[in-house]
C-alpha positions as CSV (number, residue, x, y, z in Angstrom):
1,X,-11.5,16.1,22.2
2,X,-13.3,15.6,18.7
3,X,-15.8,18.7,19.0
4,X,-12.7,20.8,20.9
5,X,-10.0,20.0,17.8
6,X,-13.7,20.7,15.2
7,X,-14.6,23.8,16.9
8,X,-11.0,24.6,16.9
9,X,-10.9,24.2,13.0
10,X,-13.6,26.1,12.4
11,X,-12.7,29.0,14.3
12,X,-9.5,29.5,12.5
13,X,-11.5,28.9,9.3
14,X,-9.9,25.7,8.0
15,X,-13.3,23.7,7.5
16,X,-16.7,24.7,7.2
17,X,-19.7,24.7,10.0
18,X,-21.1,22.2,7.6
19,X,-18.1,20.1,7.3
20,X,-18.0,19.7,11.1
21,X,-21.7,18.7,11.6
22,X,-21.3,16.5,8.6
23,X,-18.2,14.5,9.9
24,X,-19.4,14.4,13.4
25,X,-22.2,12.8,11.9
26,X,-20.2,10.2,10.0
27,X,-18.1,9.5,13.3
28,X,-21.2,8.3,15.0
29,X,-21.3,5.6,12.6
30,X,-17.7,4.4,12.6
31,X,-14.8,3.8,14.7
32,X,-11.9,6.5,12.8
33,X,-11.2,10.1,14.1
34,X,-12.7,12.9,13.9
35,X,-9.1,14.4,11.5
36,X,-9.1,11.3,9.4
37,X,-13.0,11.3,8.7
38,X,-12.4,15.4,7.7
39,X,-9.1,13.5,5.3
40,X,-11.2,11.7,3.5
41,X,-14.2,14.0,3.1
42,X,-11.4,16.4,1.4
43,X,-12.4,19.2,3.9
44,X,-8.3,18.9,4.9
45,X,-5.9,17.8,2.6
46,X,-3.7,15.6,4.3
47,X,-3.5,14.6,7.8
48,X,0.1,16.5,7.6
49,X,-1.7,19.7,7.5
50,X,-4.0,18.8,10.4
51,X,-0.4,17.8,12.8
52,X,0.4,21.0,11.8
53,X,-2.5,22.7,13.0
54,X,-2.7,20.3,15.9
55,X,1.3,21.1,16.7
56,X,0.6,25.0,16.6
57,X,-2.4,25.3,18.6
58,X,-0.6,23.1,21.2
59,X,2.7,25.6,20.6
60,X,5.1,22.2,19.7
61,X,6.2,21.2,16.3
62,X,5.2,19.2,14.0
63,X,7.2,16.8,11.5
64,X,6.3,14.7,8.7
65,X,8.2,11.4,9.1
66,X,8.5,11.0,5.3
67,X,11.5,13.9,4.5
68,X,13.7,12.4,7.6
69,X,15.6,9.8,7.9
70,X,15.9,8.6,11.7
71,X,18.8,6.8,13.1
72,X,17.9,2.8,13.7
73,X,20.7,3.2,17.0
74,X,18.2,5.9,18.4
75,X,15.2,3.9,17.5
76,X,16.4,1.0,19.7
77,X,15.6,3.6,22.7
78,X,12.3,2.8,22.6
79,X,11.5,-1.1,22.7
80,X,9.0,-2.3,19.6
81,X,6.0,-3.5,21.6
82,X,6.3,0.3,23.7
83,X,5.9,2.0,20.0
84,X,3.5,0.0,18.6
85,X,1.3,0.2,21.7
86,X,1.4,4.3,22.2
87,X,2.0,5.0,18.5
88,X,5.7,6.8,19.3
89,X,9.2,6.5,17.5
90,X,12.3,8.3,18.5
91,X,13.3,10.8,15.7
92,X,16.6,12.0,17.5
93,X,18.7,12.6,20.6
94,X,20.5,15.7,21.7
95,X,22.9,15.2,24.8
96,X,20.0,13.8,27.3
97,X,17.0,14.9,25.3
98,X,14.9,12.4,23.2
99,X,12.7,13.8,20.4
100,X,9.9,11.7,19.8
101,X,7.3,11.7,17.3
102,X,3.7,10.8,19.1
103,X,0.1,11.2,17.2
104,X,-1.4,12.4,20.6
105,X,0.8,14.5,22.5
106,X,-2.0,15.4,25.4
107,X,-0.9,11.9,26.6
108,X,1.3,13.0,29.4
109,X,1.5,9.0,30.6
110,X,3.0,8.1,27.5
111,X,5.8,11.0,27.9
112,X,6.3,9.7,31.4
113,X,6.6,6.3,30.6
114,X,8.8,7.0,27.8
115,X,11.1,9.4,29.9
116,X,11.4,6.4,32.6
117,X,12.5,3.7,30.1
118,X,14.9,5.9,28.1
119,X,16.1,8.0,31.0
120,X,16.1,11.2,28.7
121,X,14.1,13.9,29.2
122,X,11.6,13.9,26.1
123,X,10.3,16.7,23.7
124,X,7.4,15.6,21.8
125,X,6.8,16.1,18.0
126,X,3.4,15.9,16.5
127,X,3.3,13.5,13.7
128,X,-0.2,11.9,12.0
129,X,-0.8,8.5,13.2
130,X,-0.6,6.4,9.9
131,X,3.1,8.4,9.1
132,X,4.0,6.9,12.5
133,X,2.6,3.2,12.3
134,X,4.5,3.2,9.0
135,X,7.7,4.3,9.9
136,X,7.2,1.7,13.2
137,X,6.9,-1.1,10.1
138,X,10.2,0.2,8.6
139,X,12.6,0.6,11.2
140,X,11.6,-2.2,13.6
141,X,11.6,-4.5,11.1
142,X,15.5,-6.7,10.8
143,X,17.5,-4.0,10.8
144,X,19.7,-5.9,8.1
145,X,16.5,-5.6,5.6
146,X,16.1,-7.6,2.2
147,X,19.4,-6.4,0.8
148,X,21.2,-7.4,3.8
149,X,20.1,-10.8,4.3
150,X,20.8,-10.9,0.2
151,X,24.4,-10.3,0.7
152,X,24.6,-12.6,3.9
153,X,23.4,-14.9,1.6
154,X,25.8,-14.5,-1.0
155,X,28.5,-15.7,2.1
156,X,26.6,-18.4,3.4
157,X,27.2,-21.7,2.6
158,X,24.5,-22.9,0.5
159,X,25.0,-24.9,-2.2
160,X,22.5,-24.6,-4.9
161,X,22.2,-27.4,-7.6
162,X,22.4,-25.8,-11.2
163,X,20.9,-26.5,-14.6
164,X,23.9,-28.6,-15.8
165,X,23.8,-30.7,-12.4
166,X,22.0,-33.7,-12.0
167,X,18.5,-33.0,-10.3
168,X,18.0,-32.9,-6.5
169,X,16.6,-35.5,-3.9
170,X,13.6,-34.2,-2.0
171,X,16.5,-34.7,1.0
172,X,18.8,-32.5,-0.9
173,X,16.5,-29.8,-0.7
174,X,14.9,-29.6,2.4
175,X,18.4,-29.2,3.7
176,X,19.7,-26.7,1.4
177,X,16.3,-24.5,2.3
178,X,17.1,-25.0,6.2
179,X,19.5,-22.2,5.6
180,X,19.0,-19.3,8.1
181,X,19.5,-16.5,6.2
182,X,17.6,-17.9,2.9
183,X,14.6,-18.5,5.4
184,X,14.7,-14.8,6.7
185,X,14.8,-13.7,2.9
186,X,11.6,-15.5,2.4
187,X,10.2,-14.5,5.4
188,X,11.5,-11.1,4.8
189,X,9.8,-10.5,1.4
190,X,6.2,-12.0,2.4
191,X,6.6,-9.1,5.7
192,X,7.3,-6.5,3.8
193,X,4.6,-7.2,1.0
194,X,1.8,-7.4,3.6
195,X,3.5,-4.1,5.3
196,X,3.6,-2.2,2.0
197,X,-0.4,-3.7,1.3
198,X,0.2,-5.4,-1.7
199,X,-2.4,-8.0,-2.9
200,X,0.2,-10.4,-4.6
201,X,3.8,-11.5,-4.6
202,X,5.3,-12.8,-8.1
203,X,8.1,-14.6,-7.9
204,X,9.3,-15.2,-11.6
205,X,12.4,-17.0,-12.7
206,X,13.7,-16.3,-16.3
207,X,17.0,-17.3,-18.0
208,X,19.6,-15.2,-16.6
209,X,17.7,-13.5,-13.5
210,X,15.0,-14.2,-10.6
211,X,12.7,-11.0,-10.3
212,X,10.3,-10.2,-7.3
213,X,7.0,-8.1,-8.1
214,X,4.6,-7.0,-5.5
215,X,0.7,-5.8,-6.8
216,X,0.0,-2.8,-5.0
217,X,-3.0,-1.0,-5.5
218,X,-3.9,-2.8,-8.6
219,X,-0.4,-2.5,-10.4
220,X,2.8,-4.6,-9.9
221,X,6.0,-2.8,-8.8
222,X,9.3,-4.4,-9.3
223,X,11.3,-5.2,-6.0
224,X,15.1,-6.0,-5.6
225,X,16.5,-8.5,-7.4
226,X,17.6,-11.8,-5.7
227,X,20.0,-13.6,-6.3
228,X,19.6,-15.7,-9.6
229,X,21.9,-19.0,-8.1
230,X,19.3,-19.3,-5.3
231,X,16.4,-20.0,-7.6
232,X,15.3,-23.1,-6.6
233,X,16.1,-23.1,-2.9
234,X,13.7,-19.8,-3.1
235,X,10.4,-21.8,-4.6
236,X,11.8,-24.8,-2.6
237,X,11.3,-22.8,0.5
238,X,8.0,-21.4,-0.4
239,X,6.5,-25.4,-1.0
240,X,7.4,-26.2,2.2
241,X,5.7,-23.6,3.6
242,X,2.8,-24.3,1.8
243,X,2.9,-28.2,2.6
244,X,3.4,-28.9,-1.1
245,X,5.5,-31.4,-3.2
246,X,9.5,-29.6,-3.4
247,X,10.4,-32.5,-6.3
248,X,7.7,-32.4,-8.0
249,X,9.4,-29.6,-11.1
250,X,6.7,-30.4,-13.8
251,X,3.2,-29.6,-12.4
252,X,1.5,-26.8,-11.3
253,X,0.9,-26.6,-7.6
254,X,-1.6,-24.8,-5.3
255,X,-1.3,-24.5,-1.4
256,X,-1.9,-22.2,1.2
257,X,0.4,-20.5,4.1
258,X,-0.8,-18.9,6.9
259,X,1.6,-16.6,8.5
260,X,1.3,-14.0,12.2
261,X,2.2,-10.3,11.0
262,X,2.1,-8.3,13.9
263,X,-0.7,-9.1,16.1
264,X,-3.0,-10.7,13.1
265,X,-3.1,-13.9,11.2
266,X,-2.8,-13.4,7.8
267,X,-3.6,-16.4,5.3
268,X,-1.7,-16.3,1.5
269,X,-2.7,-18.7,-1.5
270,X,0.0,-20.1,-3.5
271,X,0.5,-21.0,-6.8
272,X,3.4,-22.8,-8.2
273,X,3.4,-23.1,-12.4
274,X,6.5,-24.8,-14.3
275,X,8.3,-22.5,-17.0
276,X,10.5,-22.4,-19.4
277,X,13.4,-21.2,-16.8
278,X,11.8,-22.6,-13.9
279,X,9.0,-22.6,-11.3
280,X,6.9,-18.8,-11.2
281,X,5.2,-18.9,-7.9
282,X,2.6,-16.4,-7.3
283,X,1.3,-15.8,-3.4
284,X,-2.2,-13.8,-3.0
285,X,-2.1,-12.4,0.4
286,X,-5.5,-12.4,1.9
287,X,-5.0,-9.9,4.9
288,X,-8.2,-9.4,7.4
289,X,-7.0,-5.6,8.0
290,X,-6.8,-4.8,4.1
291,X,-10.4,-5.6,3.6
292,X,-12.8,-3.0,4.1
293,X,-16.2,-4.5,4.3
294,X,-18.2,-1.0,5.1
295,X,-20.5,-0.4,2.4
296,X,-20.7,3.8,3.0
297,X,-16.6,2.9,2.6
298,X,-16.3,1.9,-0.9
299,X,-16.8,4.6,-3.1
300,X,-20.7,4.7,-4.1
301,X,-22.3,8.4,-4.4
302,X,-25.1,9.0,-2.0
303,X,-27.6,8.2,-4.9
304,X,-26.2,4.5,-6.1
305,X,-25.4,3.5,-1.9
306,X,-29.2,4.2,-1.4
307,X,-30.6,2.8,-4.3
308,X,-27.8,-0.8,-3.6
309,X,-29.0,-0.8,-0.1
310,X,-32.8,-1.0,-0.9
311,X,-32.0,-3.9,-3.3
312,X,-29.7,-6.2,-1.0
313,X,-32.7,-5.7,1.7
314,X,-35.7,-6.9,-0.5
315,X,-37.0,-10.3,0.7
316,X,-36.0,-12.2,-2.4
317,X,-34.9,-11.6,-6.5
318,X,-31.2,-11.5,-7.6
319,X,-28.6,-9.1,-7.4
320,X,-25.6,-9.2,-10.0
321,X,-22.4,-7.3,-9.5
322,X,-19.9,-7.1,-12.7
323,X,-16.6,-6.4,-13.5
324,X,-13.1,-7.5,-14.6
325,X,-10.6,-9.7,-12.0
326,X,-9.8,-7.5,-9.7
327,X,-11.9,-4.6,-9.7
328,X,-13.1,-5.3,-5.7
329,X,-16.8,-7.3,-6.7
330,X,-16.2,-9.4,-3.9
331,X,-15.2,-7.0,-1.6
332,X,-18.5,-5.3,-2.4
333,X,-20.5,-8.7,-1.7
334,X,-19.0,-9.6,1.6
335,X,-19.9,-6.0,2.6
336,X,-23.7,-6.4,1.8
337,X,-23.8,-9.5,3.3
338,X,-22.4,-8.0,6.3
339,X,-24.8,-5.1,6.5
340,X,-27.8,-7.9,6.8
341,X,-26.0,-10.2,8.3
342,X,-28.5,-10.8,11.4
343,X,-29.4,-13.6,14.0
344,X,-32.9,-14.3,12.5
345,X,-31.3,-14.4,8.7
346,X,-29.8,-17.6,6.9
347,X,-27.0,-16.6,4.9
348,X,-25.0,-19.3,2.6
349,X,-22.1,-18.6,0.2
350,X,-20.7,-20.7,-2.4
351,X,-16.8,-19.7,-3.3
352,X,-14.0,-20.3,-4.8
353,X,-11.8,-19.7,-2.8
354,X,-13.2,-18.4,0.6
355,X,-11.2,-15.6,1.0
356,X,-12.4,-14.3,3.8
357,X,-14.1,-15.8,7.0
358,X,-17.2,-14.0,8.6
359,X,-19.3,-15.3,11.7
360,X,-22.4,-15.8,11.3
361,X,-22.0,-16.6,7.6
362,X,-22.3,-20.4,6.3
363,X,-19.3,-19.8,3.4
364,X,-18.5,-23.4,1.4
365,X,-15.4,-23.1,-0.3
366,X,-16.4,-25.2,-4.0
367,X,-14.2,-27.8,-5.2
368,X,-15.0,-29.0,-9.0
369,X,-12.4,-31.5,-8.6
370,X,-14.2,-33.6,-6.3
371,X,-17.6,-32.8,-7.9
372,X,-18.4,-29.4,-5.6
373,X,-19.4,-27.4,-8.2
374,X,-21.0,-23.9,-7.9
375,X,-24.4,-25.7,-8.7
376,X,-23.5,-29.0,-6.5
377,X,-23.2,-26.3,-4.0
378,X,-26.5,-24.5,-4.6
379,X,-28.8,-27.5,-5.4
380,X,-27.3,-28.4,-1.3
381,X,-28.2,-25.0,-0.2
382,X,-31.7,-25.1,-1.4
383,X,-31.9,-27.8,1.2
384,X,-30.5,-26.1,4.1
385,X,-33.3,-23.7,4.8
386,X,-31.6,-20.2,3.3
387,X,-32.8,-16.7,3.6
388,X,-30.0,-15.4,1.5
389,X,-27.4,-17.0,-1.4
390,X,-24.0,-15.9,-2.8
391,X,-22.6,-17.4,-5.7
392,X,-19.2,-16.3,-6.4
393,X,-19.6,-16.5,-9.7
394,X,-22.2,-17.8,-12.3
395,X,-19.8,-19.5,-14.9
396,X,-22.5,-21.7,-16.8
397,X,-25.8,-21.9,-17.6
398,X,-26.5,-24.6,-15.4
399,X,-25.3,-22.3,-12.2
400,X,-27.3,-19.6,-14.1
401,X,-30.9,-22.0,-13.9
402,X,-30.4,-22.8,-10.2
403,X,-29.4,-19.5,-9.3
404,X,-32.5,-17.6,-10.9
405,X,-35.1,-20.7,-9.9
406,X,-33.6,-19.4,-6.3
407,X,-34.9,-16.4,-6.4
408,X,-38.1,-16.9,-8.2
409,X,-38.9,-19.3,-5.1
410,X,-38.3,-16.8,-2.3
411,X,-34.3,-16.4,-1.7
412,X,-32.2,-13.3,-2.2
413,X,-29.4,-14.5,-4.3
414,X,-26.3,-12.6,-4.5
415,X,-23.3,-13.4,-7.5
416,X,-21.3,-11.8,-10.2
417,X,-20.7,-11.8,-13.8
418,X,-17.5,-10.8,-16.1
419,X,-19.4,-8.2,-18.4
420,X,-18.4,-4.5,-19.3
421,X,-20.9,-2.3,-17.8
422,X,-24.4,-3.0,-15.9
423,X,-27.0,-3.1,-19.1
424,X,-25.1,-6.0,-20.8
425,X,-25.2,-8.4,-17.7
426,X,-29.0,-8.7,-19.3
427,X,-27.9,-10.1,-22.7
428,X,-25.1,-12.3,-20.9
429,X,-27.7,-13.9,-18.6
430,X,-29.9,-14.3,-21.8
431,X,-27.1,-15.8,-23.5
432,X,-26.4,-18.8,-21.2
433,X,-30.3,-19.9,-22.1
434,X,-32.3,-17.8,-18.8
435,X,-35.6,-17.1,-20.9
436,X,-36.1,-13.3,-21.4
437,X,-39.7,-13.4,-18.9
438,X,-37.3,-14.9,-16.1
439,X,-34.8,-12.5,-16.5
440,X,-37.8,-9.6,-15.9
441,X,-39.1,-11.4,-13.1
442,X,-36.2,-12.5,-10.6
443,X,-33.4,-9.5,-11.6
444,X,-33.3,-6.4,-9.2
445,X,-30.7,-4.8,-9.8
446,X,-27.1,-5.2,-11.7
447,X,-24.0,-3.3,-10.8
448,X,-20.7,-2.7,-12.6
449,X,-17.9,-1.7,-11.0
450,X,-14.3,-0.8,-11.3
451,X,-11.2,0.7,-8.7
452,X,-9.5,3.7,-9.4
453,X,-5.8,5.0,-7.4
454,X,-6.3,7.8,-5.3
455,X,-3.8,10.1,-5.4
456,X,-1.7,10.0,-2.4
457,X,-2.5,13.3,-0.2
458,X,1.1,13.5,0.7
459,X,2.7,14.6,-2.4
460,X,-1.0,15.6,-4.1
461,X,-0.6,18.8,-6.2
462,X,-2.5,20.6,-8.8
463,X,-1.8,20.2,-12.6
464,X,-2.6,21.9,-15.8
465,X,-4.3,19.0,-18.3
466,X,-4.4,20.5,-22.4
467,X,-7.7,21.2,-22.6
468,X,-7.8,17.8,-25.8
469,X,-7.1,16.0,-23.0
470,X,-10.4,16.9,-20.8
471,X,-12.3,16.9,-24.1
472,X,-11.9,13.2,-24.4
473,X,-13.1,12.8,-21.0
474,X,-16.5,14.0,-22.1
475,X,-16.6,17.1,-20.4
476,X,-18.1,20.4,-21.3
477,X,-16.8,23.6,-22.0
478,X,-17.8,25.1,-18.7
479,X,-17.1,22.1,-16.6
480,X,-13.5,22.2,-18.6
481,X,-12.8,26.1,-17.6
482,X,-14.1,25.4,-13.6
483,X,-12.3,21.9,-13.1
484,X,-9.4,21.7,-10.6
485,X,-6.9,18.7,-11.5
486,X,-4.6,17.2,-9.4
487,X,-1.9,14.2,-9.2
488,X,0.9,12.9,-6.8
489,X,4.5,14.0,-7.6
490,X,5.6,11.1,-6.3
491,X,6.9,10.3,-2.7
492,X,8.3,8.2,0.1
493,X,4.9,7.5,1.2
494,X,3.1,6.2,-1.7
495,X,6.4,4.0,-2.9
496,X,6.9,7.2,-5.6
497,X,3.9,6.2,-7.7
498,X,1.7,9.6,-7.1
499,X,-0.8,7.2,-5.9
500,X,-2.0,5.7,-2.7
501,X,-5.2,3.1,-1.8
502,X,-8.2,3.0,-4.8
503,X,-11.8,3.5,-4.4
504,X,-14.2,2.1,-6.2
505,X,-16.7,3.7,-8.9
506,X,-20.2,2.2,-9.5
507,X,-22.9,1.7,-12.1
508,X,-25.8,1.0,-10.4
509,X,-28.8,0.0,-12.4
510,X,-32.1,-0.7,-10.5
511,X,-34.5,-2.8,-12.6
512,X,-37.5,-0.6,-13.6
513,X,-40.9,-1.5,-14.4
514,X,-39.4,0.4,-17.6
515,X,-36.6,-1.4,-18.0
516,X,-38.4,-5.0,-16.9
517,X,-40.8,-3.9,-19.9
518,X,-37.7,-3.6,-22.0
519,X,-36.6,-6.9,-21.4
520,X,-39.5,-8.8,-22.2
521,X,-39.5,-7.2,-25.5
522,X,-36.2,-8.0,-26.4
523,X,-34.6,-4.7,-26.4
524,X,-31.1,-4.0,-27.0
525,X,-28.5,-3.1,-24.3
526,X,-27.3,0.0,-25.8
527,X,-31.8,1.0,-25.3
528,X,-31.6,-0.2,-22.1
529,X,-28.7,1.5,-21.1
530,X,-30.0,4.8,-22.5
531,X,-33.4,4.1,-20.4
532,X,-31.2,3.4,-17.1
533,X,-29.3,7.1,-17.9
534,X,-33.1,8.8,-18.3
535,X,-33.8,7.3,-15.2
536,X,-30.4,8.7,-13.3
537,X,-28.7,6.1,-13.5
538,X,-24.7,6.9,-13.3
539,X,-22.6,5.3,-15.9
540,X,-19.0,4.3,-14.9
541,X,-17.1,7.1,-17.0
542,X,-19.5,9.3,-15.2
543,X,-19.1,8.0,-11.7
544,X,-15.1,8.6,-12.8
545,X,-15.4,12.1,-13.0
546,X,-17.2,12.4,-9.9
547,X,-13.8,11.3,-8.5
548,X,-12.2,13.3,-10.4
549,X,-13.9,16.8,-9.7
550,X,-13.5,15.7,-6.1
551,X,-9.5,15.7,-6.5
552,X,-10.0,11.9,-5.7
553,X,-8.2,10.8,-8.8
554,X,-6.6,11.4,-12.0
555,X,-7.2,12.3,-15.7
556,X,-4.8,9.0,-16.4
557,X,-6.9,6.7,-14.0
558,X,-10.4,7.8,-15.1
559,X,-9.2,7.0,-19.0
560,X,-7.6,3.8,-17.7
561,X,-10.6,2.0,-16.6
562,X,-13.5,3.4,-18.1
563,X,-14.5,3.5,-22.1
C-alpha cells in the first residue's frame, strides 16, 4: 500500500521521485507511515492534505475533525474500546446511515463490524489518523468534562475547612477528599494533561483564587479555574495519591503517583511547597509514549547526527551535552545510550531522578540525602565492571574528577553541563579545578542544545516578516529576498497557540586536534568557538535558521532561544 499511495503521489505530481525514494528509505528504518514520514520531511504539508488526496483517489470524502463539532449521543454508537482499536468515530447519523470518520477506509472488516454493532448502514469519511485518536481522547472521555464535575461540585456536600476555622485532623481530611466528584476532578485534570501532552501540571493557590497551568510544549497555558473553597481538599487529594503527609501544611513534600492512561502506565513526580496562600503543588508527568528516544528523530542536521554518532561509539573519552532545564539533554542521552545499548556492552547511569526505565540499562536513581551522591554513585560504578557511564549531571568538582579519571581509564562517560553554547563547557570544566592537559586528553565532543515549537501544520500559513526583523536574525540580503516565512494562526488542534510539538537544534562541537591544541594553550572560548565554525561546526542561531528556512519554525522562536 505504501509504494501504491507513493507512486500515486508522484503521478499527480504532489511529491517528488526523490521525495519517494528518500522516505521509503527512511520507512525501512522506522515503524511510522509512509504519509506521516512525507509530513515530516515537508514534502506534504499536513496529513489533511494527504486524506484529501487519499479521499479523492478512492472517490469518498474527506473531513478534518478539527472545524466539526460531533454529537457525544452519536458517538455512544460506537463503544470506546471498538474506536480506539480500528481508529473510527461517528461524525453523524442520517435516518439509518452512520457517517464515520476512519484513517483506512480499504478496511472493509472494520465497515462490517461497524455496520453489525450499530445496525446502520455506514458511509466512510477519510480523516488522518492523529485528528482521529484525538478526537477519540475528547469525546470518550466523562462526558460531564472538568467544568461539569466543577459545578457538581459546587452541589455536593463537601465541607471545606476555611482560613478563619480551626485547622483540620488528618481524619477530617481524608474524609472530606473521599468525595466522588472532587476525586473525578483530580483524576480529571491529571487525564486531560497527559492527553493534551503536557510535561507539568501547576496547581497554585493564591489569595482570592486557585489556578491550574499545564506546560505544553515548553510554555504553561492557563486551564479553568477551580473552585477557590476547595483548595485544600484539592492538594489534600493529590498527597494521598502520592502517599505523602495530608497535615503536614509547613514543609515541602516530594512523592510520586503512578497512574493507567489508556493502555500505558504513566508515572508523575510531585512536589508539594508551602506559600503564602497555601500549598503550590507541581506534578511532572513522565509519559513512556511522550519520549522519543530515536536519535535520527530529534532534530540534528545530517552533518551534527553523523559527527554525534561517531563520538558516542568510540571506546572511551567523555561526551558533554549542555543546555538550560528543559531544553530535552536528557532526552538526547537516553537516546545514545539506546542506539549502543547491546548484550556485550555494560551500561550504568547515575540520576536524579530516573525518569525513564530502559532494559538492559543499570540506571541508579542518586539520593544525597542518604549519602548517594552523583560521585558515591560513580566511585561504585567504577567497581562494577562498566563499558559505558552517564552522569546526569556533573554539579561539583568532585563529580567533575571522577567523571574525567573515568574516561582517561578506558570508560565512555556520558553527562551534562548548564553552560550557553558548546565552546564554554571547556572553561566551565576548567573552572571546577580539571587541569587544562585533562580536559585535551579525555573530552570528545561537547554539544549544546535547545527546543524550538514547530508550527502546527494544521493552521500553518505564510507571513510577511519587515525585513529589520530578518536582519536581526543574521541573515543576508539574498537569503532575506528568497526566504519563505511561516506561522500557525492558531487552531483547535494546537490548543490556538500556532504551535505544535518542538524539535530540537544542535551545536555540535567535535574536539579537534586543533581545538585539543587550543586547550592546552589556554585559549579563550570565543577562539575556540571561532576555530569550531572554520571547522563546520553549526552554531545554535545557525542550526535555528535551518529550521526556519525549512518552514519548521518561527522568526519569534528562533529569537527566543538563541543569542
Amino acid at each position: 500500500m505504501s509504494s501504491e499511495l507513493g507512486n500515486m503521489l508522484v503521478k499527480t505530481g504532489r511529491i517528488t521521485e526523490k521525495q519517494l525514494a528518500q522516505a521509503l528509505e527512511l520507512q525501512k528504518k522506522s515503524k511510522e507511515k509512509l504519509g506521516e514520514i512525507l509530513v515530516n520531511m515537508g514534502a506534504l504539508s499536513s496529513e489533511d492534505e494527504l486524506s484529501e488526496f487519499i479521499g479523492k483517489q478512492l472517490n469518498i470524502g474527506a473531513l478534518r475533525l478539527s472545524d466539526v463539532q460531533l454529537d457525544p449521543e452519536v458517538v455512544k454508537l460506537i463503544p470506546v474500546d471498538i474506536a480506539r482499536k480500528f481508529n473510527v468515530i461517528p461524525v453523524s447519523k442520517i435516518g439509518k446511515t452512520l457517517i464515520v470518520a476512519i484513517s483506512d477506509p480499504n478496511n472493509i472488516y472494520v465497515l462490517d463490524a461497524i455496520k453489525f454493532i450499530t445496525r446502520c448502514s455506514v458511509q466512510p469519511v477519510i480523516s488522518p489518523e492523529k485528528a482521529i485518536r484525538k478526537a477519540i481522547d475528547t469525546y470518550y472521555q466523562d462526558t460531564a468534562g472538568i467544568d461539569q464535575i466543577i459545578k457538581g461540585l459546587k452541589d455536593s456536600d463537601l465541607e471545606v475547612i476555611e482560613e478563619n476555622e480551626e485547622v483540620p485532623t488528618e481524619q477530617d481530611l481524608r474524609s472530606q477528599v473521599q468525595d466522588k466528584p472532587l476525586v473525578k476532578l483530580v483524576d480529571s485534570i491529571i487525564g486531560d494533561a497527559i492527553r493534551r501532552g503536557a510535561s507539568d501540571i501547576h496547581i497554585e493557590t493564591y489569595e482570592k483564587r486557585i489556578r491550574v497551568r499545564y506546560r505544553i510544549d515548553g510554555n504553561l497555558q492557563e486551564m479553568s479555574p477551580l473552585p477557590f473553597k476547595y483548595r485544600a481538599a484539592i492538594v489534600s487529594r493529590v498527597k494521598i495519591m502520592a502517599d505523602l503527609d495530608i497535615s503536614e501544611r509547613r514543609l515541602p513534600q516530594d512523592g510520586r503517583i503512578k497512574v493507567k492512561f489508556g493502555d500505558r502506565a504513566v508515572d508523575l513526580r510531585v512536589s508539594v511547597l508551602p506559600t503564602i496562600f497555601g500549598e503550590k503543588v507541581v506534578m511532572r508527568i513522565l509519559d513512556p509514549q511522550s519520549v522519543n528516544v530515536d536519535l535520527t528523530k530529534l532534530g540534528f542536521s545530517e552533518k551534527s547526527l553523523g559527527e554525534f554518532q561517531k563520538a558516542i561509539h568510540l571506546p572511551y573519552g567523555m561526551i558533554l551535552v549542555t543546555g538550560p532545564t528543559g531544553s530535552g539533554k536528557t532526552t538526547t542521552l537516553y537516546s545514545a545510550l539506546k542506539q549502543i545499548n547491546t548484550t556485550n556492552i555494560n551500561i550504568m547511569t547515575a540520576e536524579d531522578p530516573v525518569e525513564f526505565n530502559f532494559d538492559g540499562i543499570n540506571q541508579v536513581a542518586v539520593k544525597s540525602e542518604i549519602g548517594l551522591t552523583f560521585a558515591a554513585a560513580l566511585r561504585s560504578f567504577l567497581r562494577q565492571d562498566p563499558d559505558v557511564i552517564m552522569v546526569g549531571e556533573i554539579r561539583d568538582s568532585e563529580t567533575a574528577e571522577i567523571a574525567v579519571r573515568a574516561a582517561l581509564t578506558g570508560h565512555l562517560v556520558f553527562s551534562t553541563l548548564h553552560t550557553n553554547d558548546a565552546p564554554s563547557t571547556i572553561d566551565r570544566l576548567i573552572d571546577m579545578g580539571i587541569p587544562n592537559y585533562l580536559v585535551a586528553s579525555c573530552v570528545k565532543l561537547v554539544m549544546a542544545q535547545r527546543m524550538v515549537r514547530k508550527i502546527c501544520p494544521n493552521c500553518k500559513q505564510e507571513v510577511q516578516i519587515p525585513t529589520e526583523n530578518l536582519e536581526l536574525l543574521g541573515l543576508t540580503e539574498e537569503e532575506i529576498k528568497n526566504i519563505k516565512v511561516y506561522e500557525g494562526r492558531g487552531c483547535a488542534e494546537c490548543n490556538n497557540t500556532g504551535y505544535s510539538g518542538r524539535t530540537g537544534i544542535f551545536e555540535v562541537m567535535p574536539i579537534s586536534f586543533a581545538i585539543e591544541r587550543m586547550i592546552l594553550s589556554k585559549a579563550s572560548s570565543a577562539e575556540v568557538k571561532q576555530q569550531a565554525i572554520k571547522e563546520g561546526m553549526l552554531t545554535l542561531r545557525s542550526a535555528a535558521l535551518e529550521k526556519l528556512r525549512q518552514g519548521i519554525t518561527t522568526v519569534g522562536e528562533v529569537l527566543a532561544v538563541t543569542a
